[in-house]
Gaussian input, Z-matrix of N, CA and C with variables (Angstrom, degrees):
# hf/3-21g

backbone

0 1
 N
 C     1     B1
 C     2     B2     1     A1
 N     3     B3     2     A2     1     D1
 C     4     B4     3     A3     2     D2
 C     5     B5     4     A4     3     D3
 N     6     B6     5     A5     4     D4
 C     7     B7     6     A6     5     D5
 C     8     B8     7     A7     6     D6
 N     9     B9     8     A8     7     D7
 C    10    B10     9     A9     8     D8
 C    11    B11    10    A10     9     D9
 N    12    B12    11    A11    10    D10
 C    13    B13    12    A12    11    D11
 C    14    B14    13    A13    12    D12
 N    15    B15    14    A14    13    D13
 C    16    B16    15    A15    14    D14
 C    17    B17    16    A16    15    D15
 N    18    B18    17    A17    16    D16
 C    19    B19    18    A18    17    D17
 C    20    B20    19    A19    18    D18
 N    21    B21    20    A20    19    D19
 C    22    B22    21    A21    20    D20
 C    23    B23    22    A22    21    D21
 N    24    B24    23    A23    22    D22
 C    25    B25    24    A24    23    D23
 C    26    B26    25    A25    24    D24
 N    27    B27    26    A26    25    D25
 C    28    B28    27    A27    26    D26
 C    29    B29    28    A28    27    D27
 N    30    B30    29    A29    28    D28
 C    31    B31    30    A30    29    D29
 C    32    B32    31    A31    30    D30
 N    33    B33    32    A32    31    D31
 C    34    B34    33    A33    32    D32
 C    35    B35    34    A34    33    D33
 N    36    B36    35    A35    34    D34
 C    37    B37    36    A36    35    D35
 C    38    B38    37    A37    36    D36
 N    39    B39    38    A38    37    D37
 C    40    B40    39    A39    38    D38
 C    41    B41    40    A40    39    D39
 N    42    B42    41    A41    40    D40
 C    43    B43    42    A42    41    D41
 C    44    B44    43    A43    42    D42
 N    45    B45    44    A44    43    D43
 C    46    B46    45    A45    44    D44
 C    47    B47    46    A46    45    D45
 N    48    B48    47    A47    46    D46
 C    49    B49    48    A48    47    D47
 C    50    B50    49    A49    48    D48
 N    51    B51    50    A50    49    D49
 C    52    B52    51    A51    50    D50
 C    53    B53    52    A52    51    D51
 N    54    B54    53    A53    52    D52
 C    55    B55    54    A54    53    D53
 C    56    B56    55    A55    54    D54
 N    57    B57    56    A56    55    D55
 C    58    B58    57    A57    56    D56
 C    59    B59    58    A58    57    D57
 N    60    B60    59    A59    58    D58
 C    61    B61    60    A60    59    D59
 C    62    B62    61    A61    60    D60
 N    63    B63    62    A62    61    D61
 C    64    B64    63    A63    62    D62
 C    65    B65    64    A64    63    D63
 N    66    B66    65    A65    64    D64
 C    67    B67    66    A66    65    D65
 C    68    B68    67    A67    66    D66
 N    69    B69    68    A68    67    D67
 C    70    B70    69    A69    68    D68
 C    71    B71    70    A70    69    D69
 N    72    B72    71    A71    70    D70
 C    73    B73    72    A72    71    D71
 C    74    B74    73    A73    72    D72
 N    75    B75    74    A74    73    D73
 C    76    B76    75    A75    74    D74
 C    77    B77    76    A76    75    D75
 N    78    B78    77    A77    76    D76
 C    79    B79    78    A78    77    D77
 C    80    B80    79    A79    78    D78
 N    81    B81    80    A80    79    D79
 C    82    B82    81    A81    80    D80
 C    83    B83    82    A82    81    D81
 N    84    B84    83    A83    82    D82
 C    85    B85    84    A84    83    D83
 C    86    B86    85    A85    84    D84
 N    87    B87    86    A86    85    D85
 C    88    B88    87    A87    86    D86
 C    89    B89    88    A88    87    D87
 N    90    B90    89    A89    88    D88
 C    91    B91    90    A90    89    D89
 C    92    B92    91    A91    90    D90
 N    93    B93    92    A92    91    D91
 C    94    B94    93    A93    92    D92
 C    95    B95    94    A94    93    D93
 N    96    B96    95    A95    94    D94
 C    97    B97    96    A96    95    D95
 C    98    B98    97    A97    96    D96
 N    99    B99    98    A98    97    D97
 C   100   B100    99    A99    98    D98
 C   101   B101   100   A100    99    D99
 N   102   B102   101   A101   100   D100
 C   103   B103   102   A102   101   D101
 C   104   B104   103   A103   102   D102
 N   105   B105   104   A104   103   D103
 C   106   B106   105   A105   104   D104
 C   107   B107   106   A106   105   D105
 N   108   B108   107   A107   106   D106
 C   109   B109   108   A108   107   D107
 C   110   B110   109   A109   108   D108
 N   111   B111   110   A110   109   D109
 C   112   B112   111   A111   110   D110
 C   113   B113   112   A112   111   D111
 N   114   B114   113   A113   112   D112
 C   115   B115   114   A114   113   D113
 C   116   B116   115   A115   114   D114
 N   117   B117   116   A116   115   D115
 C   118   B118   117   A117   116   D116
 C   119   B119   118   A118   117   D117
 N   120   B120   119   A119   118   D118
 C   121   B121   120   A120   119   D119
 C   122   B122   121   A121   120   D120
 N   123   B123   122   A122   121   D121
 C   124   B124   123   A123   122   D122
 C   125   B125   124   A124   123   D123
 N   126   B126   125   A125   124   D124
 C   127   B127   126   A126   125   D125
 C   128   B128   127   A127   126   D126
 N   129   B129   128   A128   127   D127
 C   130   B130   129   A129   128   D128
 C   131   B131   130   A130   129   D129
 N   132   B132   131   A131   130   D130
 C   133   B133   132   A132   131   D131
 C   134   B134   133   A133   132   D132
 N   135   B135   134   A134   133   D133
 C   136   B136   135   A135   134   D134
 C   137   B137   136   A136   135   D135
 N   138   B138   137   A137   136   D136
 C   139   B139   138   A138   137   D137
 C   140   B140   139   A139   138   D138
 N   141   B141   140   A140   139   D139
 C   142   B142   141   A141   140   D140
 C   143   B143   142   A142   141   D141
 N   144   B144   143   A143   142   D142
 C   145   B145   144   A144   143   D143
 C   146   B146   145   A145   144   D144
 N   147   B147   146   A146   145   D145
 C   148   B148   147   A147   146   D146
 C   149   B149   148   A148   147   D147
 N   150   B150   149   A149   148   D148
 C   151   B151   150   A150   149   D149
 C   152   B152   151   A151   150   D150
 N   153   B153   152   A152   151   D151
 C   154   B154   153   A153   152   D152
 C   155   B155   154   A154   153   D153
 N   156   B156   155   A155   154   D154
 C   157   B157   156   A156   155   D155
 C   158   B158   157   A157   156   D156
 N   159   B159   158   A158   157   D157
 C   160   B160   159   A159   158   D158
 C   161   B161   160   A160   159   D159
 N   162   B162   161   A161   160   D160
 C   163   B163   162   A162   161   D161
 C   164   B164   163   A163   162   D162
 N   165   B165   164   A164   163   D163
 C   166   B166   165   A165   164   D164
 C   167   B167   166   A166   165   D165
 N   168   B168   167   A167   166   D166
 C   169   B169   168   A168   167   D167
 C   170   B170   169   A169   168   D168
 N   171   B171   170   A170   169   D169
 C   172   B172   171   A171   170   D170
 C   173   B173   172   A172   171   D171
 N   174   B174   173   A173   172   D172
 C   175   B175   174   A174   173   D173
 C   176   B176   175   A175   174   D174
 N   177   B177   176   A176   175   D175
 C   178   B178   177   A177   176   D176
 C   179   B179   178   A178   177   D177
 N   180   B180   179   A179   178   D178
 C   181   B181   180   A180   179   D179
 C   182   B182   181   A181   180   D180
 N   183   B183   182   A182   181   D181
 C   184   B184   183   A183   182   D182
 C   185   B185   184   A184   183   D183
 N   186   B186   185   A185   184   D184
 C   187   B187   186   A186   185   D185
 C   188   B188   187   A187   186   D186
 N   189   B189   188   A188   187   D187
 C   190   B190   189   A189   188   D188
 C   191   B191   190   A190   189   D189
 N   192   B192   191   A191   190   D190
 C   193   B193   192   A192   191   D191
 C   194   B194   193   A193   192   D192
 N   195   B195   194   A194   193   D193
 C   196   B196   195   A195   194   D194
 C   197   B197   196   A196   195   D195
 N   198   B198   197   A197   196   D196
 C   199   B199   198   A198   197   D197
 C   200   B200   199   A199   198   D198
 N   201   B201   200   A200   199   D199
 C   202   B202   201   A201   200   D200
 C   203   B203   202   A202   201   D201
 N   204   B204   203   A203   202   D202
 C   205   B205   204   A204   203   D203
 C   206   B206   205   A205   204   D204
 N   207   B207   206   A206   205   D205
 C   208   B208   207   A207   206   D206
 C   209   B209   208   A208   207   D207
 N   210   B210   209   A209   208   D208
 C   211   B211   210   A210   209   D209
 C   212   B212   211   A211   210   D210
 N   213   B213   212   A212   211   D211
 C   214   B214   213   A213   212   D212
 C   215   B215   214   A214   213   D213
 N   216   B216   215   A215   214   D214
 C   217   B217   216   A216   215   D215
 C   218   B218   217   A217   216   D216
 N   219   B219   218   A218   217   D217
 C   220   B220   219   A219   218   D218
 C   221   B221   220   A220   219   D219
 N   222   B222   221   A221   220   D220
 C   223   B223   222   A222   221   D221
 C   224   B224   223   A223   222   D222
 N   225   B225   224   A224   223   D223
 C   226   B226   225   A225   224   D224
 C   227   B227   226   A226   225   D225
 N   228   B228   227   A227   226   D226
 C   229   B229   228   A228   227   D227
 C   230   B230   229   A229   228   D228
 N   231   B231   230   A230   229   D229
 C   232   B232   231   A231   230   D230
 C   233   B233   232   A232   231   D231
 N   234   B234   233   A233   232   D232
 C   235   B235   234   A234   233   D233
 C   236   B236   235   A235   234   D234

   B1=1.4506
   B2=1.5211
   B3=1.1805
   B4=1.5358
   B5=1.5327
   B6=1.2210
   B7=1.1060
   B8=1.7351
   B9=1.1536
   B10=2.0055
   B11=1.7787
   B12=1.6832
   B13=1.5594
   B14=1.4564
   B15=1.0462
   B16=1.3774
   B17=1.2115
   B18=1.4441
   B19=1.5007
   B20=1.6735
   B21=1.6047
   B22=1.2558
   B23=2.0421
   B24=1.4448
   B25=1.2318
   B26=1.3923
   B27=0.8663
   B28=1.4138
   B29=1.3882
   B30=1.4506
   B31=1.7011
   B32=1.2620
   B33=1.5913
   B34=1.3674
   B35=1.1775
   B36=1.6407
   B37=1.6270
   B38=0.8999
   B39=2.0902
   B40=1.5771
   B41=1.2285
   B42=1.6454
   B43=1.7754
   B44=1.5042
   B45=1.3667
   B46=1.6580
   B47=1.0175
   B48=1.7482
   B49=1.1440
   B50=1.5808
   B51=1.6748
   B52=1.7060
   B53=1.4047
   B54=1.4297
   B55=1.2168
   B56=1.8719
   B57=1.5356
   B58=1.6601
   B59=1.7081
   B60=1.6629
   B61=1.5013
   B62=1.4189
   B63=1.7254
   B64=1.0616
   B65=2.0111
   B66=0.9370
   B67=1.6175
   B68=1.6743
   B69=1.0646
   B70=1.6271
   B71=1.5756
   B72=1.0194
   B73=1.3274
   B74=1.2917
   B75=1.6557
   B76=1.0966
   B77=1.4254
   B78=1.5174
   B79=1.4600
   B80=1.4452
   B81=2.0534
   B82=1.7666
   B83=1.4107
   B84=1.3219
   B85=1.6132
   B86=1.6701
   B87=1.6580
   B88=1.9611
   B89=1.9161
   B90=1.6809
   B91=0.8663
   B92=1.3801
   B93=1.3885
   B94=1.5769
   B95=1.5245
   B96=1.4312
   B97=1.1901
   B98=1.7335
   B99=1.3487
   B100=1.3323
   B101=1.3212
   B102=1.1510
   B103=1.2685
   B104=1.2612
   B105=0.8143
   B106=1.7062
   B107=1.2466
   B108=1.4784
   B109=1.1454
   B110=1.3027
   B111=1.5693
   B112=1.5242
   B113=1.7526
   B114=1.8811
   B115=1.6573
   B116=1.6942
   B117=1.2232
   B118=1.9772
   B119=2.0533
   B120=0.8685
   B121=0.9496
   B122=2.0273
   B123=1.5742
   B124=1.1748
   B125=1.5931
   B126=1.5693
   B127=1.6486
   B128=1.4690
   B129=0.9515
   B130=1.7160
   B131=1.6685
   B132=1.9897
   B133=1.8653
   B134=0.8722
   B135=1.3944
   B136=1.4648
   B137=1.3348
   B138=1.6470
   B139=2.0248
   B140=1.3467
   B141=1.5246
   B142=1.1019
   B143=1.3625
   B144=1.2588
   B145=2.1068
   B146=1.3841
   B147=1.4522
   B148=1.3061
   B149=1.5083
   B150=1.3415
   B151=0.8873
   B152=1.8737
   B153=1.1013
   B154=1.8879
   B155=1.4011
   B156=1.7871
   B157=1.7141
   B158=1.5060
   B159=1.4591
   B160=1.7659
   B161=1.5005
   B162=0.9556
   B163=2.0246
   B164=1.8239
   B165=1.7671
   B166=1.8009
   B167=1.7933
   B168=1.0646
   B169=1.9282
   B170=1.8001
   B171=1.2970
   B172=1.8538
   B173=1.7073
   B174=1.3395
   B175=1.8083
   B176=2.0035
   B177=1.0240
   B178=1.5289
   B179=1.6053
   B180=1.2916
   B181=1.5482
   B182=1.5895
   B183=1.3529
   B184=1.5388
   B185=1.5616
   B186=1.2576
   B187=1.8098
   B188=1.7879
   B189=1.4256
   B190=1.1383
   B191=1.4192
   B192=1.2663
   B193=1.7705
   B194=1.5123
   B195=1.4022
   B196=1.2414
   B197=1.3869
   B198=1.3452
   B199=1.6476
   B200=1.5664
   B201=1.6635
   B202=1.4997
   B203=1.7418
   B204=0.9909
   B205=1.8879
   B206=1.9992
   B207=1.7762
   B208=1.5593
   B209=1.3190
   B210=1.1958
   B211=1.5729
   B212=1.9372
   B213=0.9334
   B214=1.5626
   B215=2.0468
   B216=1.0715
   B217=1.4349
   B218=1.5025
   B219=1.6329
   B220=1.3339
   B221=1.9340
   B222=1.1426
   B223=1.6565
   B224=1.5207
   B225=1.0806
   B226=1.3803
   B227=1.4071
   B228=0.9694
   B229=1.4425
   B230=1.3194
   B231=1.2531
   B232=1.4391
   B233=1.5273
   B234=1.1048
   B235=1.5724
   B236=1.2841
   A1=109.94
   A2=115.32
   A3=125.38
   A4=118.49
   A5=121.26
   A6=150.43
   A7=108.85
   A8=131.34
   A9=111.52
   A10=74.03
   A11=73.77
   A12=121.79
   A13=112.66
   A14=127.07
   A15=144.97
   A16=134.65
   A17=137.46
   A18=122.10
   A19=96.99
   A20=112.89
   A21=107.05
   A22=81.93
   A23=103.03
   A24=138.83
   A25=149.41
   A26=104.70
   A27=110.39
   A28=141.27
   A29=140.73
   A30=134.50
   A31=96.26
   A32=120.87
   A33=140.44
   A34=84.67
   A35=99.06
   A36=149.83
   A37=122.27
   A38=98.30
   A39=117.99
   A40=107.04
   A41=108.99
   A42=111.67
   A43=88.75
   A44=104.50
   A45=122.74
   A46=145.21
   A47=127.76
   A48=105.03
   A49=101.84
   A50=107.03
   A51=110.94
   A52=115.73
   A53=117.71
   A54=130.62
   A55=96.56
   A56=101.95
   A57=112.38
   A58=87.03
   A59=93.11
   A60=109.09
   A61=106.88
   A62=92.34
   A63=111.78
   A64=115.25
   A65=117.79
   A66=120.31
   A67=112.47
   A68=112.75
   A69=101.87
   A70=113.19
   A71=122.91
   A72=139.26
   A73=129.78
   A74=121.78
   A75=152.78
   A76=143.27
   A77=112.61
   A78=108.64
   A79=100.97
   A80=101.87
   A81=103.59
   A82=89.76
   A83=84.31
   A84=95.80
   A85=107.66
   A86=90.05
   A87=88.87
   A88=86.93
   A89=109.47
   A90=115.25
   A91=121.29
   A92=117.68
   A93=133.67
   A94=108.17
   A95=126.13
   A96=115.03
   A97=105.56
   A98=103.39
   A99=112.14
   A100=114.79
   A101=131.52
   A102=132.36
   A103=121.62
   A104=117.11
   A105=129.82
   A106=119.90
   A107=141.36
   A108=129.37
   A109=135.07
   A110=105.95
   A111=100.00
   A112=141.24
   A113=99.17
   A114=106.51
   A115=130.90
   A116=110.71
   A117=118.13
   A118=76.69
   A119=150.57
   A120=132.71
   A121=117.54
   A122=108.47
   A123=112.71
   A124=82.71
   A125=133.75
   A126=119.28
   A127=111.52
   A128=89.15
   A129=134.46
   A130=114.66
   A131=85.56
   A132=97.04
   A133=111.08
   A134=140.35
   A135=118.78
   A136=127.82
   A137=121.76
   A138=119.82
   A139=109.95
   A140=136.14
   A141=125.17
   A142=105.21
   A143=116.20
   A144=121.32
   A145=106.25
   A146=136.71
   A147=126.33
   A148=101.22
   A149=125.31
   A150=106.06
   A151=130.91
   A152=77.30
   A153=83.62
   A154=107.17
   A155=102.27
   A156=103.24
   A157=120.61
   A158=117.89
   A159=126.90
   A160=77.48
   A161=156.95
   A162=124.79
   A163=65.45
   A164=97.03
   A165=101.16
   A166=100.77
   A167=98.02
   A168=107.57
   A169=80.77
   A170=121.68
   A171=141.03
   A172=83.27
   A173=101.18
   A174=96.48
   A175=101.82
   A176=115.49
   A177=121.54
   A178=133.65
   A179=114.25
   A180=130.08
   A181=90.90
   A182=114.33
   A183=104.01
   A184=95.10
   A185=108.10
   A186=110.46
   A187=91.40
   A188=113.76
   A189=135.17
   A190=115.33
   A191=126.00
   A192=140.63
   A193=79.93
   A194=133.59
   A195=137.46
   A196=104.62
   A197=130.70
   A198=136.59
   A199=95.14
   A200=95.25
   A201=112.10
   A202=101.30
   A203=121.65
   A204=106.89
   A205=103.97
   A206=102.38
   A207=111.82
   A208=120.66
   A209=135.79
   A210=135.84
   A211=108.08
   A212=115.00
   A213=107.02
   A214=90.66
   A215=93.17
   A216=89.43
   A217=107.85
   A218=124.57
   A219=115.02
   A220=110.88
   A221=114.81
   A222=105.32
   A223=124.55
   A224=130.74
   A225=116.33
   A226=133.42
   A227=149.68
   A228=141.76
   A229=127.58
   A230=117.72
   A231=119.18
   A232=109.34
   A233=138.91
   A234=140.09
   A235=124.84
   D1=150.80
   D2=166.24
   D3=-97.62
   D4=155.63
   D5=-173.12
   D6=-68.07
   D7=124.03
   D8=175.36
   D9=-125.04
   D10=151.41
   D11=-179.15
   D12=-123.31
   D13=121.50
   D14=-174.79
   D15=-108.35
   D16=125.39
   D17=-153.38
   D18=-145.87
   D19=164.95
   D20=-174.47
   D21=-123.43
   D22=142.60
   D23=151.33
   D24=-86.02
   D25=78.75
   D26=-171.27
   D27=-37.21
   D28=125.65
   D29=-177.82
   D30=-25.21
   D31=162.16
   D32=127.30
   D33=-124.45
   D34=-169.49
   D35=-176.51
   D36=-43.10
   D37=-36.44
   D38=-160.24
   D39=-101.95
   D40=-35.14
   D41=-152.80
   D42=-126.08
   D43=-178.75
   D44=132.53
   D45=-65.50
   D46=-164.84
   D47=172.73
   D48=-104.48
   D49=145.54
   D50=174.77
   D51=-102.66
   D52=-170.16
   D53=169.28
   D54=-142.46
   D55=142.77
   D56=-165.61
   D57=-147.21
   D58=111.71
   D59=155.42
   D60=-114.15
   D61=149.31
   D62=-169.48
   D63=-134.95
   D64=137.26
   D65=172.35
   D66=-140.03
   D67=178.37
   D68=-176.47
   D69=-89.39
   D70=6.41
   D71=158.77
   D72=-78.84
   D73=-5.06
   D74=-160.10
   D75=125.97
   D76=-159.20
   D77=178.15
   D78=-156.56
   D79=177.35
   D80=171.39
   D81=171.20
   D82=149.04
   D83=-171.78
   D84=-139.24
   D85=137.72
   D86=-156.23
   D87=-125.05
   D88=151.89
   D89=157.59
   D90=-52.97
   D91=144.17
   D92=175.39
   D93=-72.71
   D94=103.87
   D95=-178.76
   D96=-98.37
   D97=143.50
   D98=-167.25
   D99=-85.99
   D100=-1.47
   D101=160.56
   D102=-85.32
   D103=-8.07
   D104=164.23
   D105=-87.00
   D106=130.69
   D107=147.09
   D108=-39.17
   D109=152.42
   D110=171.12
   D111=-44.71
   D112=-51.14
   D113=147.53
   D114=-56.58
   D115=-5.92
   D116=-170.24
   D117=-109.77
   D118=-48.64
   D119=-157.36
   D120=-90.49
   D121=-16.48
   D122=176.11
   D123=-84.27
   D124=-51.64
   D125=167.07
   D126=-3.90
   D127=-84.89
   D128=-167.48
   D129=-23.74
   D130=-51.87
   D131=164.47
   D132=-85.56
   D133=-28.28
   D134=-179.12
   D135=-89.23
   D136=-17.60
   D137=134.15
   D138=-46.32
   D139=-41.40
   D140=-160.99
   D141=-71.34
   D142=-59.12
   D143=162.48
   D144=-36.89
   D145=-65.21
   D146=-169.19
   D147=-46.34
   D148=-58.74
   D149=-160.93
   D150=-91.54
   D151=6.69
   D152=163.92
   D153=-80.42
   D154=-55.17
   D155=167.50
   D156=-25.15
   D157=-63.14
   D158=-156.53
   D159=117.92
   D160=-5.10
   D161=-141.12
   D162=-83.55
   D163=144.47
   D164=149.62
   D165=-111.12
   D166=151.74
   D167=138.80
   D168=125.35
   D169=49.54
   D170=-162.55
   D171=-80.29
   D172=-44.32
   D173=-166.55
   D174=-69.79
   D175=-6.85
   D176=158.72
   D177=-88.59
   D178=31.04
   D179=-165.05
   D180=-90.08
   D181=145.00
   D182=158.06
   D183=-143.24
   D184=161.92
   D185=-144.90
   D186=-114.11
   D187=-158.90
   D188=-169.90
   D189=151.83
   D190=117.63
   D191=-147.76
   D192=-92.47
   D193=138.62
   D194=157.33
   D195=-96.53
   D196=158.33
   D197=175.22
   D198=-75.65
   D199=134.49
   D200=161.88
   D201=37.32
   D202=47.59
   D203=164.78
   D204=-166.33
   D205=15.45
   D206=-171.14
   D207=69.36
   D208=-138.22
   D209=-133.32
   D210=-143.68
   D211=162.02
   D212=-162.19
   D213=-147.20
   D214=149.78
   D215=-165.05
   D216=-144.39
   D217=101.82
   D218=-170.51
   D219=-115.34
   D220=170.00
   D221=-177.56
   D222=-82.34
   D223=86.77
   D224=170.73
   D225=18.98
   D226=112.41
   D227=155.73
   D228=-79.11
   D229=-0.77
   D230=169.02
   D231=-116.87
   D232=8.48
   D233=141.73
   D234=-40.07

C-alpha cells in the first residue's frame, strides 16, 4: 500500500475551499464541507481516494497532521 497525503486549498473567485489527496496511485479533489471538521474532512479525502482507487479496508486509515503541508494517511497493520 501507499501512503495518501492530504492538503487544504484555498477559496478563489471561482471555487471554494477544497481538500486534494494525493498517493502515487493517483489523486482527487473534494469540496471542503463545512460541517465537518478540518481532521473529518482531510478523512473525508482520503476514503474518497481509496475509493476511486479500489484500495478496501479505508475504515483502517490512521492519520498524522504534518506541519504546514496537511495530513498523511497510511493503512493500519493490525486491522
Amino acid at each position: 500500500m501507499q501512503a495518501i497525503t492530504t492538503k487544504f486549498i484555498g477559496p478563489t473567485n471561482a471555487r471554494g475551499s477544497r481538500i486534494k489527496a494525493s498517493a502515487y496511485a493517483g489523486s482527487i479533489t473534494i469540496e471542503y464541507a463545512h460541517e465537518l471538521n478540518s481532521d473529518e474532512n482531510h478523512r473525508a479525502a482520503a476514503v474518497a481516494l481509496c475509493e476511486k482507487i479500489g484500495w478496501i479496508g479505508a475504515d483502517t486509515l490512521i492519520s498524522a497532521c504534518l506541519p504546514k503541508s496537511g495530513y498523511v494517511f497510511v493503512f493500519s497493520p493490525n486491522a
